[in-house]
N, C-alpha and C positions, 0 to 999 in steps of 0.2 A: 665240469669245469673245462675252458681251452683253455691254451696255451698260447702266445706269439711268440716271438723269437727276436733280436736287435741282434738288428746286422753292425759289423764293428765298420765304422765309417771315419776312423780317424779320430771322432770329437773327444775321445775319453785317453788318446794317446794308445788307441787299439790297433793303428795300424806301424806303429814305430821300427822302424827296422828295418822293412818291408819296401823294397823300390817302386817306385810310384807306376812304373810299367806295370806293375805286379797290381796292384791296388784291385783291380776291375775282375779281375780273377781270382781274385780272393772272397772278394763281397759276392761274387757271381756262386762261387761254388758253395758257399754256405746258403745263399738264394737258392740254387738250385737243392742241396740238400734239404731242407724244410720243404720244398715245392714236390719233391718226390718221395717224401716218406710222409705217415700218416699222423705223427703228433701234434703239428706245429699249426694252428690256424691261419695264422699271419705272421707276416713279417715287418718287423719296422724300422727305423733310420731317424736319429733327431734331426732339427732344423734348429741348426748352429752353423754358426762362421768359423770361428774362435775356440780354442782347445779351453776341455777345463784338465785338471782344478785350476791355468793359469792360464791366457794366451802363450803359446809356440808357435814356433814355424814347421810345426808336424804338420799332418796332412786333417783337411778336414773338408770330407767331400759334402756338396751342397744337395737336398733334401728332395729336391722335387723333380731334380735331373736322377739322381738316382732310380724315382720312383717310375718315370719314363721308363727308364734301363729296365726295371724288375717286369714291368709290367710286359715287356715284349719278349723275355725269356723264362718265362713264369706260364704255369696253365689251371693253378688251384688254389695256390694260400692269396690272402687278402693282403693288401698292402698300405702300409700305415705310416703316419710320422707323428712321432708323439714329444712333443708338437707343433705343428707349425705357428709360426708366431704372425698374429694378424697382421700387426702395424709393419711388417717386411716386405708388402707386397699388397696394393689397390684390390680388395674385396671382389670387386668385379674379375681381373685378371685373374686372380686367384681360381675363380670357380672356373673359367675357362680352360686354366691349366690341369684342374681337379679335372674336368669333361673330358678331358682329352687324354688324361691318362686310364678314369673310366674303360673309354671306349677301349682304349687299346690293352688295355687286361681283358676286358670282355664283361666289363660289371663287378671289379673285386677293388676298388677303390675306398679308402676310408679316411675319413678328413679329419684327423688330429687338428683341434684348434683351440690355442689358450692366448694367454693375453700380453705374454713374455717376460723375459725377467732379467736378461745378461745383459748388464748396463754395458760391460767393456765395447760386446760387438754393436748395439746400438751407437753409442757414441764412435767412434769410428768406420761406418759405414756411412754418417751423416745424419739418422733417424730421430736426436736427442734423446731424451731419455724424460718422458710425459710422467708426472706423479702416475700411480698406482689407477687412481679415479681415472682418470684419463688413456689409459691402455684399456682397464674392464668396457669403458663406453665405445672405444674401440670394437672391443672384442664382440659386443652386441649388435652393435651398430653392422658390424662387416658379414655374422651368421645372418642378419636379415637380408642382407643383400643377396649374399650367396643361395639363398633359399630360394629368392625370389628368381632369381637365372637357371636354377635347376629346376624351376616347377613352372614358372611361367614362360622360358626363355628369353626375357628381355629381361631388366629391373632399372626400374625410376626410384630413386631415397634422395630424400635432403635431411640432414642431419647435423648432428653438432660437428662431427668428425670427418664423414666422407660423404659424397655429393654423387650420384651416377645419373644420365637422363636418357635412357632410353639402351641402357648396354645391352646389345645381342649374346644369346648365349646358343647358336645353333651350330652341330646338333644338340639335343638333350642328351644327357647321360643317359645309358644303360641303365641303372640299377633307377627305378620309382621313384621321385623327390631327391634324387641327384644322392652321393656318395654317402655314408653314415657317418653323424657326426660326434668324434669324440670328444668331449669339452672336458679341457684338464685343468685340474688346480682345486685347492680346498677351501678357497675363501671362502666365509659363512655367509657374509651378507651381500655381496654378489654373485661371483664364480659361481657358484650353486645355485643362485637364482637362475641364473641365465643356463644352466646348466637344465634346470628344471622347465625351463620354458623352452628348449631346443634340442636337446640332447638324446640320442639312443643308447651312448657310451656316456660314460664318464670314469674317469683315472685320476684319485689321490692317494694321499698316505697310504700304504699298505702293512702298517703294521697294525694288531688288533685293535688296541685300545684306540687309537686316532681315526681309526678305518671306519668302527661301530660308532660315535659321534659323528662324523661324517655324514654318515648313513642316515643318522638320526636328523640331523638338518636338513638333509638331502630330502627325507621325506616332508618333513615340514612346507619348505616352498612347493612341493609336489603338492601338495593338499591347499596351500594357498592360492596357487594358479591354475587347480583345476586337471591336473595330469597325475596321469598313473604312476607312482614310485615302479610300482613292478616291470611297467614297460623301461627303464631304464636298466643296463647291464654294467653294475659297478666292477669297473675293473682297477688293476694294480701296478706297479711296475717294480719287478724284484731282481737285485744284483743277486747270485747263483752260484755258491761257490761249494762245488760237491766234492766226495771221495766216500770210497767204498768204504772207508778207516779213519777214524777221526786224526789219524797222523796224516793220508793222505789230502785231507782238507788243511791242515798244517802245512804241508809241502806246499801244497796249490797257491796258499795265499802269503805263503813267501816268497814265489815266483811272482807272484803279481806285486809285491812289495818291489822287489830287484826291477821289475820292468818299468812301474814309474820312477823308479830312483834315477833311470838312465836319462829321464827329459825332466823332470819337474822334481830336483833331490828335496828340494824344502818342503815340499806339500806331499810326498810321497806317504809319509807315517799318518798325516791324517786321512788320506784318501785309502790308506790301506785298512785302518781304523773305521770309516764308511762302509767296508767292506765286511768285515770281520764282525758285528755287530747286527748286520741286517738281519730278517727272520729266515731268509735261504740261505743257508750258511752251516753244511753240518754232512752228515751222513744221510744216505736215501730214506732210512726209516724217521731219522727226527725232521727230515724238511718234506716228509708226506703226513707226519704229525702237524706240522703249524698249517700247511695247504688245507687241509681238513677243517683245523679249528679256523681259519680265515674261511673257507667256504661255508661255514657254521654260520657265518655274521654277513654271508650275503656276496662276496666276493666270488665274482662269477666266473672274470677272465683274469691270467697271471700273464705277464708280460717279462718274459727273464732276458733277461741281461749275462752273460757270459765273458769275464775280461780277458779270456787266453783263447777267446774263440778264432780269431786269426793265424793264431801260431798251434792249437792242439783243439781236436773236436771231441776229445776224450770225456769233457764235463759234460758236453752236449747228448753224448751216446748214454752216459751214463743217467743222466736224468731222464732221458726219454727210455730206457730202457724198463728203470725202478720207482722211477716217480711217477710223470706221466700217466703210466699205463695203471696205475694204480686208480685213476679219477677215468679210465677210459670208458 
């Protein structure tokens, strides 16, 4: 099993506190810590405007400038956004941007891509907010394009959604058929299609019972269109909340209770509640227990999330000490 890492980027009320001069050096040195030690395959960052569980005016740094940033202080982990939202940004630009940060990693680029879903920032950026049908045909429509600039360098599409004729895309990326692409989300009757027809990653539910169904559809369209389930690497994304002592995971997730209480007091109890319920959530022996039975059903890559990773890297040390290394 690997592991990635989420860099605290503001979007979850990760950076609060924290002066915004400070901001770049905080994300840097948690960047630099996974890039220099051996656990952590990749790194990631969402692609959000807008804080949850509510809009604030905390800080929430943008996804692909980030990825710029890692990639030129970085020399090993892979670099990920899980995920970028298509309809944010012209298909075509996109993969430009995706090439360009390629190259300046050196080939360790990976293109989180789903179909979106935060209506606040949509409507407030101007983008509307397209039924459901209407973002997935997005979301299709925009991996054909990008595919077709990473493997042919140019790309011509006419489509329902997006139009390109003739977009250059030189140089190619580094890495073969341009950056890996992880396609997120668990809808049964698209997401997954499209997932199965494009996809080297994929990231939904990661709890057992939703994860193994998942799976199970996931292979279905794999045997309808003709591709191998096995060639796909199902992965996860797990909030993380450890302690040596089941009081010490008690302490932790009181402190993280207290830290949203300071920006978002009404939504704090239920986001503390999202926390305290996930399957990583315990002492190193019972969250190498569920790792296990999740790896049993297929679950390849875990993607942890850490909420006091900006202010204490103690969960960090700790899980890569006794978890981790357990699956090493």
């Amino acid at each position: 099993m690997r592991f990635g890492l989420f860099i605290p980027q503001g979007w979850r009320q990760d950076l609060t506190g924290i002066d915004a001069a400070d901001h770049w050096s905080t994300m840097n040195g948690l960047v630099q810590h996974a890039d220099t030690g051996g656990t952590f395959d990749s790194v990631w960052v969402y692609d959000h405007f807008h804080t949850v569980p509510e809009p604030t005016h905390e800080a929430t740094h943008e996804a692909w400038s980030l990825m710029a940033a890692f990639a030129a202080t970085t020399s090993r982990v892979k670099l990920g956004q899980m995920c970028t939202c298509m309809s944010y940004r012209n298909p075509a630009y996109l993969a430009k941007v995706a090439t360009t940060v390629d190259i300046i990693s050196a080939g360790r680029t990976q293109m989180g891509i789903g179909a979106g879903w935060y209506e606040h920032e949509w409507l407030a950026y101007g983008y509307g907010f397209p039924r459901a049908g209407e973002r997935l045909g997005m979301l299709d429509e925009g991996v054909q394009i990008m595919r077709q600039m990473w493997t042919e360098g140019s790309a011509t599409f006419s489509g329902k959604h997006y139009t390109v004729d003739g977009a250059l895309n030189y140089p190619l990326p580094l890495q073969d058929g341009g950056p890996p692409l992880w396609i997120a989300g668990g809808g049964e009757k698209k997401t997954l299609k499209i997932a199965a027809k494009y996809a080297q990653y994929t990231n939904f539910d990661g709890t057992p019972e939703t994860f193994a169904q998942k799976s199970t559809i996931l292979a279905d369209h794999c045997s309808a269109v003709g591709r191998d389930f096995a060639a796909i690497t199902r992965s996860a994304n797990y909030n993380v909340v450890i302690g040596e002592t089941e009081k010490d995971v008690a302490d932790r997730l009181a402190w993280i209770g207290e830290h949203y209480a300071r920006t978002v007091p009404s939504k704090a109890a239920a986001a503390l509640e999202q926390l305290r319920t996930g399957p990583l959530v315990g002492t190193p022996e019972q969250i190498v227990d569920r790792l296990q039975e999740l790896e049993a059903l297929g679950m390849d890559y875990a993607i942890t999330y850490f909420a006091e990773a900006a202010y204490d890297r103690s969960g960090i040390e700790l899980f890569e000490q006794t978890v981790a290394s357990a699956f090493a």
